[in-house]
N, C-alpha and C positions, 0 to 999 in steps of 0.2 A: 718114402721121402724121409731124410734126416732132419730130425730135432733138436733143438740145444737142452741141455742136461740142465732139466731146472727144479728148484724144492718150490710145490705150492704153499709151503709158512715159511715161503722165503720174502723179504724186498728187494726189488733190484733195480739197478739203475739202465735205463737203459741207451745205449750211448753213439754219436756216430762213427764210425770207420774204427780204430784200433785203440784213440788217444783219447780215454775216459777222463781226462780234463780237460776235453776239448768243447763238444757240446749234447746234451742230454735230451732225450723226448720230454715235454711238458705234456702234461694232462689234467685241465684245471678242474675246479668245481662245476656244479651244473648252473650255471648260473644267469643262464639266458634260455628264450624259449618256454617261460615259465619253469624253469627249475627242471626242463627236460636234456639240456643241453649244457653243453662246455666246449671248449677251444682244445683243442690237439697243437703246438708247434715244436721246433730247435730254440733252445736255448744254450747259454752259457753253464756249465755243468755245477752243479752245488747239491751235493746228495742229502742237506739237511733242509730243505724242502720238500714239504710233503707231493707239490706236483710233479717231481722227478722220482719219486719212491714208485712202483709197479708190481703188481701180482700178476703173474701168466699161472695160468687153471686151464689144467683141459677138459673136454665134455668132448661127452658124444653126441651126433645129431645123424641120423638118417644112418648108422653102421659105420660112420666115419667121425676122427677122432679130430677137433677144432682145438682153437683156445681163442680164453678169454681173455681180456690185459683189463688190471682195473687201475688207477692210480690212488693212492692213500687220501690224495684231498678230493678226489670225487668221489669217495666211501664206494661201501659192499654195494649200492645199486647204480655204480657211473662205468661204464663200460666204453672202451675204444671200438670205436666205429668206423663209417665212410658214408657218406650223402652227396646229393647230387647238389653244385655249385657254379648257379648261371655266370655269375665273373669270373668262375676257374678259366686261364686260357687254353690251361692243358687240356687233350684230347680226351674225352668222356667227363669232362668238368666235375671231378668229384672229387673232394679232399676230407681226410679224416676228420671227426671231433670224437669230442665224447655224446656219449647216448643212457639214458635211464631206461633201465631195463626194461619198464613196461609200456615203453614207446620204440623198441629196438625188434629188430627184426635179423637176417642175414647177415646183416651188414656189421654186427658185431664179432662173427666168427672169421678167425682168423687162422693162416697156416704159416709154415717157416719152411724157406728153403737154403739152402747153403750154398758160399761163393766158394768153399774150399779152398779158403783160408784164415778158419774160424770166426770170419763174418757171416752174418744172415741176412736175407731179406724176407718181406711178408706181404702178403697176397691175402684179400679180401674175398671173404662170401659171395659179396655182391657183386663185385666186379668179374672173378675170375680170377684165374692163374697169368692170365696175358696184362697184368696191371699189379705193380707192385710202388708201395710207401715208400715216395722220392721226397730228399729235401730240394726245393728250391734256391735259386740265392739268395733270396729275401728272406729263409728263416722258413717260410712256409712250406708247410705240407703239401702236396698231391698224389694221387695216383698216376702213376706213369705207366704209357706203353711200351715204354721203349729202354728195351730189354736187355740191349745190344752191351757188350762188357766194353771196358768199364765202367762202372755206374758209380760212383761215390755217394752218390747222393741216397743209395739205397743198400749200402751196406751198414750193421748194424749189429753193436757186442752186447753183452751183459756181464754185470759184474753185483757180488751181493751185498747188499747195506745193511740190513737186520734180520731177524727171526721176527716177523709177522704175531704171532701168538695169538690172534685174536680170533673167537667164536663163528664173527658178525661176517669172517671171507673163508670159512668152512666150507662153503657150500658157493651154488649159482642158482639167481632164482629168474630163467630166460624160457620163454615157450617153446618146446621140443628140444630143450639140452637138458641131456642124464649125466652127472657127473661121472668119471669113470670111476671103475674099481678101484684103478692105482692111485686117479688123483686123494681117493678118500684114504686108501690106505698112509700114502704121502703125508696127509695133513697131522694120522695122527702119531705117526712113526719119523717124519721129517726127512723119508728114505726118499730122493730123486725120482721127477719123474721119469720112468723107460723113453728112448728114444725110439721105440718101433712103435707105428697107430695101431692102436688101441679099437674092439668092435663094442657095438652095446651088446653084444653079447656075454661080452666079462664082467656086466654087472648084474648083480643078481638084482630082484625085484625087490628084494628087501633092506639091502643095501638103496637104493632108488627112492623106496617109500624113507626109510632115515635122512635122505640127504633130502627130498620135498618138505620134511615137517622141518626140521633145520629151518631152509631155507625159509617158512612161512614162518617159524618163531623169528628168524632175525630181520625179514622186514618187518613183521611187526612191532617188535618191541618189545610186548607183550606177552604176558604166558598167560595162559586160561582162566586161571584163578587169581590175577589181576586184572581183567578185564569180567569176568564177574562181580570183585570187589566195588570197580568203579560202575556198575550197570546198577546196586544194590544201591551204594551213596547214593548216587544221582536221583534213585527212585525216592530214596529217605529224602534229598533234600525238596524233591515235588512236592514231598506230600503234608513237610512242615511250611512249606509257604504256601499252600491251599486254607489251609488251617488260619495261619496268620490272616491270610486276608479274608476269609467267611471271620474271623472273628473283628477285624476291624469294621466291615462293614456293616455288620450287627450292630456293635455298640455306636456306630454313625447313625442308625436309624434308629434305636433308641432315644439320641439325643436331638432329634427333628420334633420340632413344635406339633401336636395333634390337630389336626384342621377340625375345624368346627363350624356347622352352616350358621348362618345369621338368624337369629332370633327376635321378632316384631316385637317393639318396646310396647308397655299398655300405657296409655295416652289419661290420667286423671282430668275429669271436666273442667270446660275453661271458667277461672272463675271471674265474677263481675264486680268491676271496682266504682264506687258514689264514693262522693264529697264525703269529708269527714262529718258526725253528727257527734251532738253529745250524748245524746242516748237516743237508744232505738226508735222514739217515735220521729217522725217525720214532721215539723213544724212550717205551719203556715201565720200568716197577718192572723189577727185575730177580727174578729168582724161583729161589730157593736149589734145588741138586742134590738130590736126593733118594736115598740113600745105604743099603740094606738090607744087615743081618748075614748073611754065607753060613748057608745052615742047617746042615752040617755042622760051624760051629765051635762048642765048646762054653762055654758062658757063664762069664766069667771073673765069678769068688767073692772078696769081700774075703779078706786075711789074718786067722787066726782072733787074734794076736796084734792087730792093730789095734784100739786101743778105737774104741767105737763115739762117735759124737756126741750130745750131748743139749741139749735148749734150754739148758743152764746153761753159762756163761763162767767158767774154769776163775782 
C-alpha cells in the first residue's frame, strides 16, 4: 500500500481535501480523563497553533509497518487514537481522540491509503481497514463504513510547517512498537520516509535497544546521575531534620520541672499558753497565821476600875 512521502523532524499540517486554508485536524492536550485523554476535531486552518502542528512516525508492530501521529500541544506522549463512543450515531460508534501512551493500545496505530489524487485516507488498528477517519458536518470526527467514492469527508493532504528538532519525538515509547530503521535514520539525517512497509526485520536489535533507552530518558526527564543527585539530597535532607528534632526535644525535657514525691513536715510540740504572770511563781491570797493562846496562861480580866462601854457617847 502507498504512503505519503513524509520527514519524521518534520511538522505538518494536516488538512482536509486539497484547500490548506480550508480546515485542519486539531489534536489538543490531554486534558480530560485524568491527563489521559484529549479531543481529536476540523477546525478552521491556522498553522501557528500548536494543535494543528503533527508528527507522523513509523514503527513496526507484529512485521508490519504502522504510524504514529502526535500533535505539538499533546507533546512526545499524546498520540492519535480511536475509542468506542456510546453517542456516536455512526455505525461501530467510535470516534478518534488523543490517547497517553501508557493507556493506549491498537487503537493508536494507524495506516494510509490513497484516493489517487494526491489525497489520503487512514484506517485504524482497531477498527480495520473497512473504517476510515470521516469529517462529519458538525466538525466531528468518526469512523465511517462507508467506503463508497466519493467520500470528502475522508480525504486528506499534508503540507510542512517547521523542522521539528527536538530530542523528546526521537523516538515512540508504545507497547510492541519498534521504531523502524528508516524512521531512526530519518530523524537523524532528515532523509524522507520510504513509501514501501517497512519489516521489523530492518531493525537491528541495537538500533532497538538505542531508540528504548531514548525513549525511557525522554519520558523521564531525567538522566541517572540526576536522579541519584536528587535520591542523595533527599536522604541529606532526612537526616538533618531527624537531627533537628532529637535535639529539640532534648532540650524540651531538659527544661521540664523534676517531679519530686512529697516529703512529711516534722510537726514541733504543741505548746501551752496561761495568763500573763509577773514572774515565774504562781500567786495565790495570802492566808493569815493562825495563832492559839497557850493553855496554861490564864485569861487576862479587865480592871475592875475601868468603866465599862455602853452604846451612849459620853
Amino acid at each position: 500500500m502507498a504512503t505519503p512521502d513524509l520527514d519524521t523532524n518534520q511538522w505538518y499540517q494536516i488538512y482536509l481535501g486539497e484547500d490548506k486554508n480550508g480546515q485542519s485536524l486539531v489534536g489538543t492536550s490531554l486534558y480530560t480523563g485524568s491527563g489521559t485523554k484529549g479531543a481529536v476535531f476540523l477546525s478552521p486552518s491556522n498553522t501557528t497553533e500548536p494543535v494543528q502542528n503533527w508528527q507522523i512516525f513509523p514503527v513496526t508492530v507484529n512485521d508490519t509497518t504502522a504510524y504514529t501521529l502526535r500533535s505539538k500541544d499533546s507533546g512526545p506522549n499524546g498520540f492519535l487514537g480511536a475509542q468506542y463512543t456510546p453517542e456516536e450515531a455512526t455505525e461501530g460508534k467510535t470516534r478518534p481522540a488523543m490517547f497517553r501512551g501508557d493507556v493506549a493500545n491498537n487503537n493508536v496505530y494507524w495506516s494510509f491509503g490513497s484516493w489517487g489524487d494526491g489525497t489520503w485516507f487512514l484506517t485504524c488498528a482497531a477498527n480495520g481497514s473497512d473504517y476510515r477517519m470521516n469529517k462529519k458536518n458538525n466538525g466531528i470526527m468518526a469512523m465511517s463504513p462507508n467506503l463508497t467514492a466519493p467520500q470528502n469527508g475522508q480525504r486528506y493532504s499534508f503540507a510542512p510547517i517547521a523542522k521539528i528538532d527536538d530530542v523528546k519525538y526521537s523516538s515512540v515509547n508504545l507497547v510492541g512498537a519498534v521504531p523502524t530503521s528508516n524512521a531512526i535514520s530519518a530523524t537523524s539525517s532528515a532523509s524522507p520516509v520510504p513509501t514501501s512497509v517497512s519489516s521489523a526485520a530492518a531493525s537491528s536489535s541495537a538500533a532497538s535497544s538505542s531508540a528504548d533507552a531514548k525513549s525511557e530518558n525522554a519520558s523521564s526527564g531525567l538522566s541517572t546521575g540526576a536522579k541519584v543527585g536528587i535520591g542523595a539530597a533527599l536522604g541529606g535532607a532526612a537526616l538533618i531534620a531527624l537531627i533537628f528534632l532529637s535535639l529539640f526535644f532534648w532540650k524540651k525535657r531538659r527544661q521540664q520541672p523534676q517531679y519530686t514525691e512529697p516529703q512529711e513536715l516534722a510537726y514541733a510540740p504543741a505548746t501551752k499558753y496561761q495568763m500573763y504572770q509577773d514572774s515565774a511563781l504562781k500567786h495565790e491570797l495570802p492566808s493569815p497565821d493562825i495563832v492559839e493562846v497557850p493553855s496554861d496562861e490564864r485569861p487576862v480580866e479587865l480592871p475592875g476600875q475601868m468603866p465599862q462601854r455602853t452604846g451612849q457617847h459620853p
